[in-house]
Legacy VTK file of the C-alpha trace (Angstrom):
# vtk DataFile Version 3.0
C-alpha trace
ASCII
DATASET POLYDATA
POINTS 629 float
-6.566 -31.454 11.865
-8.688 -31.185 8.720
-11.166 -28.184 8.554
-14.210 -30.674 8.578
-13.213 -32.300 11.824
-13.554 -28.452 13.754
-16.587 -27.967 15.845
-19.021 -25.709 13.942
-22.828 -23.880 15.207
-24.774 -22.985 12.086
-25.704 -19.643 11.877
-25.486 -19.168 8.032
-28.268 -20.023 5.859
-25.514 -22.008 3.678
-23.297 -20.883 1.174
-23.190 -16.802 0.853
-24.356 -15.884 -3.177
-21.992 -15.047 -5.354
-22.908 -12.831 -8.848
-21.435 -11.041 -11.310
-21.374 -7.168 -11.484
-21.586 -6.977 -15.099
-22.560 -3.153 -15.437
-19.890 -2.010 -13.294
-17.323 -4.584 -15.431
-18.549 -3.226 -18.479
-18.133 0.469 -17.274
-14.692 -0.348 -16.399
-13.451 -2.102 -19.578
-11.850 -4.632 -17.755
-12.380 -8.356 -16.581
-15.818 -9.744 -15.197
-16.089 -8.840 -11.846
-18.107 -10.993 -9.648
-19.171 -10.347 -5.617
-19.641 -12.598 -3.087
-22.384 -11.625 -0.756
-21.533 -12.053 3.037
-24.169 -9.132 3.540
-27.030 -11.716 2.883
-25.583 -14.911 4.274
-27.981 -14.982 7.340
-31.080 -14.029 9.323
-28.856 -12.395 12.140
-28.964 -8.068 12.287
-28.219 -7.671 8.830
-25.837 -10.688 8.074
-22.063 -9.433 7.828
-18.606 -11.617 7.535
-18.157 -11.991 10.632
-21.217 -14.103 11.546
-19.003 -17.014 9.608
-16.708 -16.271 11.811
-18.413 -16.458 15.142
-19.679 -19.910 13.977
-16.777 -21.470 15.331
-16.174 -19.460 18.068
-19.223 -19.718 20.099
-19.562 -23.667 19.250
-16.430 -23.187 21.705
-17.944 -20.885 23.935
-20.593 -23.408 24.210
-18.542 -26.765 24.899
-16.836 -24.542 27.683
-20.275 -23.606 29.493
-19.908 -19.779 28.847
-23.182 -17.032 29.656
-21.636 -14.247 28.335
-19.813 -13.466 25.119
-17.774 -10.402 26.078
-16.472 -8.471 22.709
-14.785 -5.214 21.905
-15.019 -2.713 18.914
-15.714 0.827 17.376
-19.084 2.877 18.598
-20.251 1.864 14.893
-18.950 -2.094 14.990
-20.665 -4.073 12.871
-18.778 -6.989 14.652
-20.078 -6.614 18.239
-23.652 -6.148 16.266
-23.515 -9.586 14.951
-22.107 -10.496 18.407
-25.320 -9.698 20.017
-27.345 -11.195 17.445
-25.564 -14.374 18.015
-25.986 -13.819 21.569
-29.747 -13.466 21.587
-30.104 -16.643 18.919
-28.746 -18.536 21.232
-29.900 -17.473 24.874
-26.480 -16.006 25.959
-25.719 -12.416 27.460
-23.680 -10.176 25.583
-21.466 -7.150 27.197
-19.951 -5.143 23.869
-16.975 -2.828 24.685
-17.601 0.055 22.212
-14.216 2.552 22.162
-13.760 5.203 20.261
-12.122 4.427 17.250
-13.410 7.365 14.985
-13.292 10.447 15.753
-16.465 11.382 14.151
-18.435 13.569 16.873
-21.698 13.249 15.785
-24.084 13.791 18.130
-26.242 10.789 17.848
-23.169 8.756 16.843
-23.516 6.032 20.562
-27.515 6.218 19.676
-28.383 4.849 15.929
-26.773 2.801 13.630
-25.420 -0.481 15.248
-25.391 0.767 18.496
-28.866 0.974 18.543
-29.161 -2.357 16.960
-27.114 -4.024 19.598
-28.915 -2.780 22.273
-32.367 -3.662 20.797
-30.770 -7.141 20.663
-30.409 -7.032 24.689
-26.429 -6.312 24.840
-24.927 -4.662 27.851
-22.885 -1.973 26.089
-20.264 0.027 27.741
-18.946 3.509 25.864
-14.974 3.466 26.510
-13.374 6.694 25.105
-10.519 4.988 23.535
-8.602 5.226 20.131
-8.429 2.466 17.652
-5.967 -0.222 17.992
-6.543 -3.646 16.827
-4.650 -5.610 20.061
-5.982 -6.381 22.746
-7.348 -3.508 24.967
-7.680 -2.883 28.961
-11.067 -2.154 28.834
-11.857 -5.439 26.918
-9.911 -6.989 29.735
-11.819 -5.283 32.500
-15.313 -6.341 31.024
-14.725 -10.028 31.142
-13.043 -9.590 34.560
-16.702 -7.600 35.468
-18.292 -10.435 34.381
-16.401 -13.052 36.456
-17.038 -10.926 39.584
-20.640 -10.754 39.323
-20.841 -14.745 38.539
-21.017 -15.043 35.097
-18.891 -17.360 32.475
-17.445 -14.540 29.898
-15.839 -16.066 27.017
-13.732 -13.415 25.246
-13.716 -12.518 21.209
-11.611 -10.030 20.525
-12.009 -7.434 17.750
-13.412 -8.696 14.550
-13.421 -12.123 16.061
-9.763 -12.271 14.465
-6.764 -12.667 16.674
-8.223 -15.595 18.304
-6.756 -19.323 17.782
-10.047 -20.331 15.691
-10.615 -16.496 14.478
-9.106 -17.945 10.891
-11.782 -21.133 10.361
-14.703 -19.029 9.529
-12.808 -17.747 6.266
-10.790 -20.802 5.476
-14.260 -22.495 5.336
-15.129 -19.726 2.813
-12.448 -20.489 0.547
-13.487 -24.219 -0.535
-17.395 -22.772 -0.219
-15.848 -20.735 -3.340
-13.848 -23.333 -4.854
-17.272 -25.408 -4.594
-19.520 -22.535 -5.967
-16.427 -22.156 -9.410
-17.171 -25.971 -10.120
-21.248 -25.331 -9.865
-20.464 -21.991 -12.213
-17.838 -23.106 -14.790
-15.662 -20.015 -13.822
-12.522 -19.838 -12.087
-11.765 -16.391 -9.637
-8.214 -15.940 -9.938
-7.834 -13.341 -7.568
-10.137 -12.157 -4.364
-10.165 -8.510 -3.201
-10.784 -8.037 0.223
-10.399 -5.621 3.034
-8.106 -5.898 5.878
-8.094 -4.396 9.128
-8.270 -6.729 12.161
-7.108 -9.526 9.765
-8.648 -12.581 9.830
-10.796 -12.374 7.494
-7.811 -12.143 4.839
-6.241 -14.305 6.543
-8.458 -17.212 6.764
-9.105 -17.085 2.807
-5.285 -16.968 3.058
-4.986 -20.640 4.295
-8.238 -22.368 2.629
-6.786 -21.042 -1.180
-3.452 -22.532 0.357
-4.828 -26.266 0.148
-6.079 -25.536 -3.399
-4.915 -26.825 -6.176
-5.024 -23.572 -8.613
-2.975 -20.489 -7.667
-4.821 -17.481 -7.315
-3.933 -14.526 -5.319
-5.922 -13.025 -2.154
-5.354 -9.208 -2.090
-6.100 -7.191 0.745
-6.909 -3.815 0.552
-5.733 -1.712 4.207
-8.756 -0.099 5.757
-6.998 0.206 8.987
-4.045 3.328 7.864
-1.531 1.289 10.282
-0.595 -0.884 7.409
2.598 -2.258 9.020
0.119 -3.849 12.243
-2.560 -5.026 9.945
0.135 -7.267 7.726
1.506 -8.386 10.701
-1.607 -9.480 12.244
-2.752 -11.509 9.111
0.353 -12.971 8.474
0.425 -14.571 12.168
-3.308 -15.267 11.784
-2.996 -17.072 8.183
0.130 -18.761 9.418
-1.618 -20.253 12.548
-4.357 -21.560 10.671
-3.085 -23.018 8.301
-0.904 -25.062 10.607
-4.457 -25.938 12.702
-6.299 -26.823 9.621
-3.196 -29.160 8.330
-1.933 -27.153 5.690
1.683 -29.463 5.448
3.322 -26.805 4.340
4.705 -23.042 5.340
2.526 -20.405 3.570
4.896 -18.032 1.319
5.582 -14.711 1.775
4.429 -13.665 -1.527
0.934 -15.679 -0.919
0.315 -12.443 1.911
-0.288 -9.410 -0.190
-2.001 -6.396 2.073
-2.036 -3.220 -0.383
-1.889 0.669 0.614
-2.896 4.065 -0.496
-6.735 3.636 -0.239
-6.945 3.558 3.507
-7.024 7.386 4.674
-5.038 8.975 7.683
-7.301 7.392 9.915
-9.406 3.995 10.194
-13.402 4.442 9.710
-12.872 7.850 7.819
-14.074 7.514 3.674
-11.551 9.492 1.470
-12.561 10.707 -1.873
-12.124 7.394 -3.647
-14.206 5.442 -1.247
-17.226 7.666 -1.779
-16.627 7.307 -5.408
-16.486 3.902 -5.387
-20.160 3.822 -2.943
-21.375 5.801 -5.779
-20.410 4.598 -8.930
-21.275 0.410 -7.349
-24.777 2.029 -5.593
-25.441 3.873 -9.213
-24.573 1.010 -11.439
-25.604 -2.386 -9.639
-27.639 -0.963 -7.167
-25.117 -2.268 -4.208
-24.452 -0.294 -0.921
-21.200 -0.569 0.247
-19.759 0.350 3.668
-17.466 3.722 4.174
-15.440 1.995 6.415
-14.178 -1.579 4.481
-16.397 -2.490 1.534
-16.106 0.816 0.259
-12.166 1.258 0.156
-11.478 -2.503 -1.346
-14.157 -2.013 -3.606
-11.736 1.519 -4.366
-8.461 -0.292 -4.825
-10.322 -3.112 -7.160
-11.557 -0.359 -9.145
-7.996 1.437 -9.662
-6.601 -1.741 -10.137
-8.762 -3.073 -13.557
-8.523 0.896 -14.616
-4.942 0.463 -14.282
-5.386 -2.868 -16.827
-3.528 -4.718 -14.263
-1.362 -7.537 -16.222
-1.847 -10.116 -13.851
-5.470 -10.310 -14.017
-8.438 -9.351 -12.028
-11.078 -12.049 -12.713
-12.170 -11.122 -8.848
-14.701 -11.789 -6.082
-15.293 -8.953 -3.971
-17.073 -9.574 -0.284
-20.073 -6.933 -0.767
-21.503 -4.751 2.212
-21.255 -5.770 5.767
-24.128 -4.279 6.761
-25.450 -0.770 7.605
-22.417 0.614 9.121
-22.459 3.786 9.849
-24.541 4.812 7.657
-25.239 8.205 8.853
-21.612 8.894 8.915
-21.269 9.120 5.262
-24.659 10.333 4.220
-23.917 13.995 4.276
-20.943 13.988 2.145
-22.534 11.285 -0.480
-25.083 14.198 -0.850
-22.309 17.038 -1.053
-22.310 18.263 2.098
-19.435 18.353 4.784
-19.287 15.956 7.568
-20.414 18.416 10.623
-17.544 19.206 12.932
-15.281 16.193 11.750
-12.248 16.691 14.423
-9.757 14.014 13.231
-6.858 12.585 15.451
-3.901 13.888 15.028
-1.698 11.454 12.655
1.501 11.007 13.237
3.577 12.142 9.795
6.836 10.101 11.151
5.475 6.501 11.670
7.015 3.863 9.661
5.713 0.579 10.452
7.743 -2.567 11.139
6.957 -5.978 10.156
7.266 -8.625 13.023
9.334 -10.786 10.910
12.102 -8.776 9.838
13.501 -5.206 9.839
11.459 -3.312 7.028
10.274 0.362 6.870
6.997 0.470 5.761
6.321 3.443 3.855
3.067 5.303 5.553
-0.185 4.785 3.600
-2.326 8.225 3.696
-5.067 9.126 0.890
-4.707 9.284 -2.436
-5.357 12.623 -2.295
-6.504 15.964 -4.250
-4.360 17.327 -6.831
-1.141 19.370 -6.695
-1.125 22.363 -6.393
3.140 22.554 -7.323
3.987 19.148 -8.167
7.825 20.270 -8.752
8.428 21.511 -5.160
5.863 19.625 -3.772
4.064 22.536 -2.040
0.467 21.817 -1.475
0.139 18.448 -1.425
2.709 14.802 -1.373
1.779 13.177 -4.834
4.285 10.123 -4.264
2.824 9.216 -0.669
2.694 5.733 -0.115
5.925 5.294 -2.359
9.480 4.438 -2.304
12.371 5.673 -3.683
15.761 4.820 -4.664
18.566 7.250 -5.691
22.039 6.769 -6.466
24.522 9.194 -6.208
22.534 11.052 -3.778
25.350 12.532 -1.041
25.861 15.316 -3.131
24.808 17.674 -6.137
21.614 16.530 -8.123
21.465 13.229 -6.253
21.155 15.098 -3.040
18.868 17.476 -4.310
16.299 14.870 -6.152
16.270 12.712 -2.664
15.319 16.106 -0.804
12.622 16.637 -2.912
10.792 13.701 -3.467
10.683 13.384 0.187
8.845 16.660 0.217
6.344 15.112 -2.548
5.386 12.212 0.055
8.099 9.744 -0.589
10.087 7.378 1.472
13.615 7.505 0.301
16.809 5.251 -0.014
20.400 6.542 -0.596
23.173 5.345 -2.066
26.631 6.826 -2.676
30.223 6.479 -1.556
30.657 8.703 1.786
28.809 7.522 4.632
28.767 10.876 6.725
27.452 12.906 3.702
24.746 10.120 3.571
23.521 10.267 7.453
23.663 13.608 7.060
21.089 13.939 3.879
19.130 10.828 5.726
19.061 13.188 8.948
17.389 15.835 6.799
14.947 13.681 4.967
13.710 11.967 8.586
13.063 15.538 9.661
10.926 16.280 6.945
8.787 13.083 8.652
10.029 11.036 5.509
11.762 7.176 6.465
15.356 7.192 4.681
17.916 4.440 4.465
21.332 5.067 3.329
23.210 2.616 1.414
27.063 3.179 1.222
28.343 1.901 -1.997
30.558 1.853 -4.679
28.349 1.677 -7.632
31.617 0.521 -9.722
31.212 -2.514 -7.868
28.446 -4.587 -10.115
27.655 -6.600 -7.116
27.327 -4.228 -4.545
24.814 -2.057 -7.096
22.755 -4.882 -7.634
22.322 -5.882 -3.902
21.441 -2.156 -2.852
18.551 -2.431 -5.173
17.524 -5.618 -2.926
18.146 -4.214 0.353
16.709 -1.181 -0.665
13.514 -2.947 -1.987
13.644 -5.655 1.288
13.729 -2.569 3.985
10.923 -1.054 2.745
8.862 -3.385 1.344
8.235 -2.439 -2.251
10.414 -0.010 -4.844
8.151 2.596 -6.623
11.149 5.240 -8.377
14.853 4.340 -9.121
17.114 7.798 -10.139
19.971 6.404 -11.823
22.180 9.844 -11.038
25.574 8.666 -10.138
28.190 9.679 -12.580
31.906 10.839 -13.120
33.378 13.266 -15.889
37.200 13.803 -16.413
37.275 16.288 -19.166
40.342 15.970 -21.447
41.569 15.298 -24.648
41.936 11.464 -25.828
46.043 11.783 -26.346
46.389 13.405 -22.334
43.782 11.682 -20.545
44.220 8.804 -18.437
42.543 5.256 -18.865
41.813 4.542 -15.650
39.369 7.755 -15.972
38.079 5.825 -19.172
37.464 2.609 -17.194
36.106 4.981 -14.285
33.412 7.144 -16.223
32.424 3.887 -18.127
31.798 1.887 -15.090
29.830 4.530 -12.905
28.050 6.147 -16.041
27.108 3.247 -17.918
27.273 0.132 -16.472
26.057 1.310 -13.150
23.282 2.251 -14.688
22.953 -1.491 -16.260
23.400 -3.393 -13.328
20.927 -1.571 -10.774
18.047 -0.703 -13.651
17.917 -4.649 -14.541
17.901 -5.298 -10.695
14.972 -3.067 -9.755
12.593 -3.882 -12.707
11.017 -7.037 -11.279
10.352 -4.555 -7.919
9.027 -1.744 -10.308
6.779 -3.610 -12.076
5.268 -5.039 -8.644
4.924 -1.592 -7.431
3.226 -0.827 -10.589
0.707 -3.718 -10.491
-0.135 -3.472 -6.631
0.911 0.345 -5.580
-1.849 2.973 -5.426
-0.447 5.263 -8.476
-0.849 2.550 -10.489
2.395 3.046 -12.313
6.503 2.829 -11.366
9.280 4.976 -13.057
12.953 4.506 -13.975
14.912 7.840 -14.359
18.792 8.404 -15.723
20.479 11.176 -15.332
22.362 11.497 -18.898
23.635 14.864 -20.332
23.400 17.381 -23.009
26.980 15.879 -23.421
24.826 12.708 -24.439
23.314 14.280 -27.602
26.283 16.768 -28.864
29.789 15.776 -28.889
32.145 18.170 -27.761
36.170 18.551 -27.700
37.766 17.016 -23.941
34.402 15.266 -23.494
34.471 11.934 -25.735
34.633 8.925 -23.573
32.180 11.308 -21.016
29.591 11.549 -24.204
30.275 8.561 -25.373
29.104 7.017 -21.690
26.488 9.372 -22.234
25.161 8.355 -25.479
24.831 5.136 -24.775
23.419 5.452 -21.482
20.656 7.565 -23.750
20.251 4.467 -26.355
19.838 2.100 -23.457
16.956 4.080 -21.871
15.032 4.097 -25.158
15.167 0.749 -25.781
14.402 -0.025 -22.454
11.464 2.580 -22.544
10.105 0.292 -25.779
11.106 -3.160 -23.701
8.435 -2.369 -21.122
5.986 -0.296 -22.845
2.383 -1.075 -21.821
3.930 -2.853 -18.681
3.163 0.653 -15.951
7.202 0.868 -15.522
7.869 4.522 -17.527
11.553 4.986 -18.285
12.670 8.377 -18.573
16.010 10.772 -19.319
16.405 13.284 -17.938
19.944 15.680 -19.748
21.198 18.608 -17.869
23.278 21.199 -19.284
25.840 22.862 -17.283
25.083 22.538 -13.549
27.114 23.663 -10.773
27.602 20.467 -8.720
30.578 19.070 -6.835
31.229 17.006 -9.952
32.063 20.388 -11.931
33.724 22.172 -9.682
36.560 21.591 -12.108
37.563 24.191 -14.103
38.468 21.613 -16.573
34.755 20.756 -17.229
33.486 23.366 -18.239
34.557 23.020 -21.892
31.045 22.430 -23.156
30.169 26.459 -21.462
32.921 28.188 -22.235
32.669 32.096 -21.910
29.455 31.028 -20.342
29.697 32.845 -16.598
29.238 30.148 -13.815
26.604 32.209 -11.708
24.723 31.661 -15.067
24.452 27.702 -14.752
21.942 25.503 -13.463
21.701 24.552 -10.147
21.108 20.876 -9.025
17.658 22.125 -7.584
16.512 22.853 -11.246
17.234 19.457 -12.638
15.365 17.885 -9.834
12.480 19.827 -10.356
12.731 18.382 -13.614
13.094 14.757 -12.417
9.998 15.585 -9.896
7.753 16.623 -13.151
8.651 13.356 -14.788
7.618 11.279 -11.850
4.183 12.875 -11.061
2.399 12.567 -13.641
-1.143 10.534 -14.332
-0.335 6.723 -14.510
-1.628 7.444 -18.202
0.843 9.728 -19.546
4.832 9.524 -19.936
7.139 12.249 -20.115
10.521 10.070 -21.443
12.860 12.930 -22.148
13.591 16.406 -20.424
16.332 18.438 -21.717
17.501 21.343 -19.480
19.617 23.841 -20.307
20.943 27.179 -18.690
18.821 29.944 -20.448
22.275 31.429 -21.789
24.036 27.563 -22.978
24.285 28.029 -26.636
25.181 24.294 -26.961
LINES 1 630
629 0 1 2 3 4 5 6 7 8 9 10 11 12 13 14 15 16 17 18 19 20 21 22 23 24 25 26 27 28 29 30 31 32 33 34 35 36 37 38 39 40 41 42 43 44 45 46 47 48 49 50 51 52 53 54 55 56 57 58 59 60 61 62 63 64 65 66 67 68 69 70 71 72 73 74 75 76 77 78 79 80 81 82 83 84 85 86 87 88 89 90 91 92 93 94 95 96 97 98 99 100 101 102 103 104 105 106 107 108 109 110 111 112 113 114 115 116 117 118 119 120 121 122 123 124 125 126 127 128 129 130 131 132 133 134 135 136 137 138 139 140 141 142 143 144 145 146 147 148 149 150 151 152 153 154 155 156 157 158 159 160 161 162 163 164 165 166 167 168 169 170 171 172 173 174 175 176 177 178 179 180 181 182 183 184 185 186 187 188 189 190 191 192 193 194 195 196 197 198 199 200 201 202 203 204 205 206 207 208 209 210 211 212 213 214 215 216 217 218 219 220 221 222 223 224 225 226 227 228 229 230 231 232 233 234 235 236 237 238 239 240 241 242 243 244 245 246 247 248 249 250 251 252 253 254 255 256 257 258 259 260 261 262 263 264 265 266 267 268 269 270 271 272 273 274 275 276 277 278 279 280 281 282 283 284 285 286 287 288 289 290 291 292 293 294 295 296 297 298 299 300 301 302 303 304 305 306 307 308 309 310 311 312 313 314 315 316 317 318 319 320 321 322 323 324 325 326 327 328 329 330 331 332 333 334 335 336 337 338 339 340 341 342 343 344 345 346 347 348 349 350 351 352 353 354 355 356 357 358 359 360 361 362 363 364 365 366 367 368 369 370 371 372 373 374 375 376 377 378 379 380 381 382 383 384 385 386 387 388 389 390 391 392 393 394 395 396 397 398 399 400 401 402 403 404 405 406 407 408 409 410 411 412 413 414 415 416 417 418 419 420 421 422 423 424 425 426 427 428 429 430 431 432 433 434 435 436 437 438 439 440 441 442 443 444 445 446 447 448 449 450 451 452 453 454 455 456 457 458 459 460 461 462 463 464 465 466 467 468 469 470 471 472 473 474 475 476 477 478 479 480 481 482 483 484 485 486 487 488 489 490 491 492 493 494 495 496 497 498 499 500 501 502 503 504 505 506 507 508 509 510 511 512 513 514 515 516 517 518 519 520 521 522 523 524 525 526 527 528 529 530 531 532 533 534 535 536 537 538 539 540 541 542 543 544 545 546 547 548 549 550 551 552 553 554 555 556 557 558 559 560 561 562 563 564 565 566 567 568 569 570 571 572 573 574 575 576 577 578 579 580 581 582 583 584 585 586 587 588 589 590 591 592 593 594 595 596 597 598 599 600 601 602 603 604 605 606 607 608 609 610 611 612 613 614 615 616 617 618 619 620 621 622 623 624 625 626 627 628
C-alpha cells in the first residue's frame, strides 16, 4: 500500500536539515557536497537515523499492546540508545541486549558512552559476551522470552531496527523528504552516500528513490567487513519494501550498489582513512563524525570525488549518528595507540556468497599502509579487495602472474586450456587464503573468450585487472612453416587479445569508478619480438606488433577514464612455450640458464599494477641482462 497509508508515531521534529559542505568541496576540487543531518532530527539522546526508523516500529508495538521494547546491539549501540529514548518518551520498558561486537577492551567501555546513556534513560541492559553478527541472535531471543515469563508484552526490534518487515519505511520516507527538500532548494542530489551495515537504512532510501522519477544512485559504503551478508541483507530488505510500499515494479540489480575497501578487518574498528576523514570534515566544517559508520562513508565519498569519479558525485551524506564511542577513537585522533586493542582473529579465507546466486565475493580488509615490496608482495596485499583475470595462466608467465597477485591481496580467475593444470594452480592460490576460479577455455574460440570475461566478472562480483598472457610461437621461416600455425598464433596472440579486452572494459571501468584503488588496469603480454623483427619469427612479430599498436591506441581510447592499459615485452624467457629449441632464434649463442624466468616478468606485471591511481606505467621492456637484441 502507499507509504502515506502506514501507521506512523512522530518522534522527529520534521524534516532532518540538509546543507552544503562547501569548505570540504572546495578542498577536494570536486562537486558540491551537501549532508543531510539525521544527527539533529530530534529531541531523543542525541537524535541518530534510526529514531526515523523506530517511528514506525513502535506505532506497531503500540497497536499490539506491547510494555517492553526488547532490542539487541554492540556495548557502544547507538541503536538500542535511541531505543531507550523512545522507550522513556513514551512510558514503555526497555531491556537492550548489548554483545560484544568490538573487541575493544577498554576498561570503562560497558560504563560511558551510550551505555551510560541508556541506562540513565531507565533501560534494563544485559552485557552478552558475543561477537558481531547482524542475524538474529540467541540472546536477543532469550530476552524477549525473559520478558514473557515475568508478564510483560516484549515486542522485538532487531539490530538497527533493520531486518524487520517495516525496518525499510523509516528510510523510504526519507527519500521523498529529500526529493521534497531538492524542489524547496533548486538542486538535484544525484547520488547519496551512505553506510551499510545492518542494512536498512540503505535499503529503505533504496525503494523511496525507486518511485522517483529522476535516476540517481544510492551508494553504500560497508562498515560491517562481511560485505557478502551486508548486500544480502539490503537487497532482501529494499526488495521487501518496495513491494509493501507498492513499488509495481522489481528493483534492479544495478539500483543495489554496497562498496568495499573502507570497512577494516573488523566492524566498529576506524582504519587510517576513517580517522582522516573525522579529521579533515571536524577541521574543515566543524562536523564530528562517528568511527564506526559516518566516518568510513564519509572515507569512501572522499576517495571517490579525489578519484574525479565520471559519473558524478553531486551527494548527500547522512552526518554523525551521535556520540558513538567516542572514547574509542579519541586516543588515536590525538596520536596515541588505542590501549591494549586485542582484535578478533579474521578469517583470511572467507569469501562471501550472495543469496541470490553463486558469486565469490572478494574479502574487503583496509586500505592499508604502504608496501614495503610491491613486486613480491612481501609486507603488505596492495590489490586487496580486487579481482583478477588471467589468461593463459596453467603454465609459464600466466601461472606465475596469477601466483603473485594472489600474494599482493587479490582474488584470482584462470583461464587456459588444461583443466588439471588449472585446479592445480587454483589449489595453490586457495591456500594462500586467496578465492580462485578456473575457467577452461580455448581462447581461439571468440565466444568462449568473451563469456569467460562474464563469468569471470559474474562469480565474483566486479573485475579490477585483466592479463592478456595467452600466446603461441612456431618459429620458422615463411617458405617451411605451416598456415595453420599462421591462423594459430594470429588467433591466440591477437585476436584473443581483441575479443576478451573489449569484453572486460565495461567491468574495468566499474571497478574503477566504485573499487577502493580508485583505478582498473588492462595488461598484454607482447614481446621484444613485437618491436624488432627477427629471421623464423615474422607472423610471431607480426602478431606481436600489432598486439603493441592495439594497446596504445587503446591506452589513448580510455585515457582520463581510471582503466590504465599497459605492455608489458619479455625477452627470452624459459617457459613451456620455449622449450623449443626452434625458438630460440631471437638468443642465439645466448646460454639458456642465462634467460628470464616467468617469475621476473611477473614481477614486472605486479609493478605495473600497483601503482597510485595517479600514475601509469604503459610499457615495461624486460630483457635477460646478456640479450643483445
Amino acid at each position: 500500500m502507499p507509504l502515506d497509508d502506514f501507521d506512523r508515531h512522530p518522534l522527529l521534529f520534521g524534516p532532518s536539515p540538509v546543507h552544503p559542505l562547501d569548505r570540504l568541496s572546495d578542498h577536494l576540487g570536486g562537486p558540491r557536497i551537501w549532508a543531510k543531518r539525521e544527527d539533529c532530527n530530534s529531541g531523543l539522546a542525541f537524535g541518530g537515523n534510526k529514531t526515523r526508523k523506530l517511528e514506525y516500529l513502535v506505532s506497531d508495538a503500540l497497536r499490539q499492546g506491547a510494555d517492553t521494547l526488547v532490542s539487541i546491539g554492540g556495548v557502544q549501540s547507538n541503536h538500542t540508545r535511541q531505543v531507550a529514548a523512545v522507550a522513556a518518551r513514551l512510558g514503555l520498558k526497555a531491556v537492550l541486549v548489548q554483545e560484544s561486537w568490538v573487541d575493544w577492551p577498554d576498561a570503562v567501555n560497558d560504563k560511558v558512552g551510550n551505555i551510560l546513556l541508556s541506562r540513565i534513560m531507565g533501560a534494563r541492559v544485559q552485557l552478552v559476551d558475543a561477537g558481531f553478527g547482524i542475524g538474529f541472535k540467541d540472546s536477543w531471543t532469550h530476552a524477549l522470552d525473559e520478558v514473557r515469563a515475568a508478564g510483560g508484552t516484549p515486542y522485538p526490534i532487531p539490530a538497527g531496527a533493520s531486518d524487520h518487515p517495516l525496518g525499510g519505511l523509516g528510510f523510504a520516507n526519507w527519500a521523498y523528504e529529500v526529493e521534497r527538500q531538492e524542489r524547496e532548494l533548486g538542486v538535484f542530489f544525484d547520488t547519496i552516500v551512505v553506510c551499510s551495515v545492518t542494512g536498512s537504512t540503505q535499503a529503505g532510501m533504496i525503494a523511496g528513490f525507486a518511485g522517483q522519477d529522476r535516476p540517481r544512485r544510492v551508494l553504500g559504503i560497508d562498515g560491517s567487513a562481511k560485505p557478502a551478508e551486508t548486500h544480502a541483507q539490503v537487497e532482501k530488505i529494499a526488495r521487501n519494501t518496495a513491494e509493501l510500499i507498492g513499488l509495481g515494479r522489481e528493483l534492479r540489480d544495478e539500483e543495489i550498489t554496497l562498496l568495499e575497501g573502507w570497512a577494516g578487518d573488523a566492524y566498529g574498528v576506524p582504519v587510517d582513512s576513517t580517522l582522516d576523514a573525522i579529521r579533515l570534515t571536524g577541521g574543515l566544517e566543524g562536523v564530528i563524525l562517528d568511527p564506526v559508520y559516518e566516518g568510513k562513508s564519509m572515507a569512501g565519498l572522499i576517495s571517490r570525488t579525489r578519484r574525479r569519479d565520471p559519473q558524478g558525485l553531486h551527494g548527500a551524506v547522512r552526518a554523525p549518528r551521535g556520540p558513538a564511542r567516542a572514547q574509542r577513537v579519541q586516543r588515536r585522533l590525538l596520536g596515541a595507540p588505542p590501549r591494549k586493542v586485542r582484535r578478533r582473529a579474521v578469517d583470511r579465507r572467507r569469501a562471501g556468497t550472495r543469496a541470490r546466486g553463486p558469486l565469490v565475493r572478494p574479502l574487503a580488509r583496509p586500505r592499508g599502509a604502504q608496501v614495503t615490496d610491491p613486486n613480491t608482495g612481501d609486507g603488505g596485499a596492495p590489490l586487496t579487495g580486487c579481482v583478477t583475470l588471467v589468461t593463459g595462466a596453467s603454465s609459464g608467465i600466466g601461472a606465475a602472474t596469477a601466483r603473485l597477485l594472489a600474494r599482493q591481496g587479490a582474488d584470482v580467475a584462470l583461464v587456459a586450456r588444461r583443466t588439471d593444470r588449472l585446479e592445480e594452480l587454483a589449489s595453490g592460490i586457495r591456500d594462500l587464503g586467496r578465492a580462485c576460479v578456473p575457467l577452461t577455455a580455448d581462447l581461439r574460440d571468440a565466444a568462449r573468450a568473451r563469456r569467460c570475461v562474464d563469468e569471470a566478472a559474474e562469480r565474483f562480483g566486479r573485475l579490477d585487472v585483466l592479463v592478456n598472457s595467452a600466446g603461441f610461437v612456431a618459429a620458422a621461416g615463411v617458405e617451411e612453416s605451416d598456415p595453420e600455425n599462421w591462423e594459430r598464433m594470429v588467433d591466440l596472440n591477437l585476436k584473443a587479445v581483441l575479443h576478451t579486452s573489449q569484453r572486460a572494459l565495461p567491468h574495468l571501468l566499474r571497478a574503477a569508478a566504485e573499487g577502493p584503488r580508485g583505478v582498473a588496469d588492462l595488461v598484454t603480454i607482447s614481446s621484444v619480438a613485437g618491436r624488432i623483427a627477427r629471421p623464423r619469427n615474422s607472423v610471431y612479430s607480426a602478431t606481436k606488433h600489432a598486439v603493441c599498436a592495439f594497446s596504445e591506441a587503446l591506452r589513448q581510447e580510455v585515457t582520463g577514464r581510471a582503466v590504465r592499459v599497459g605492455l608489458v615485452e619479455p625477452g627470452m624467457t624459459t617457459t613451456e612455450m620455449t622449450d623449443n629449441p626452434t625458438t630460440g632464434t631471437v638468443a642465439r649463442g645466448m646460454p639458456r640458464e642465462d634467460w628470464l624466468r616467468a617469475e621476473d616478468v611477473a614481477r614486472s606485471i605486479g609493478f605495473m599494477v600497483t601503482q597510485p591511481a595517479h600514475a601509469a606505467v604503459n610499457e615495461i621492456l624486460v630483457r635477460p641482462t646478456a640479450q643483445e637484441h
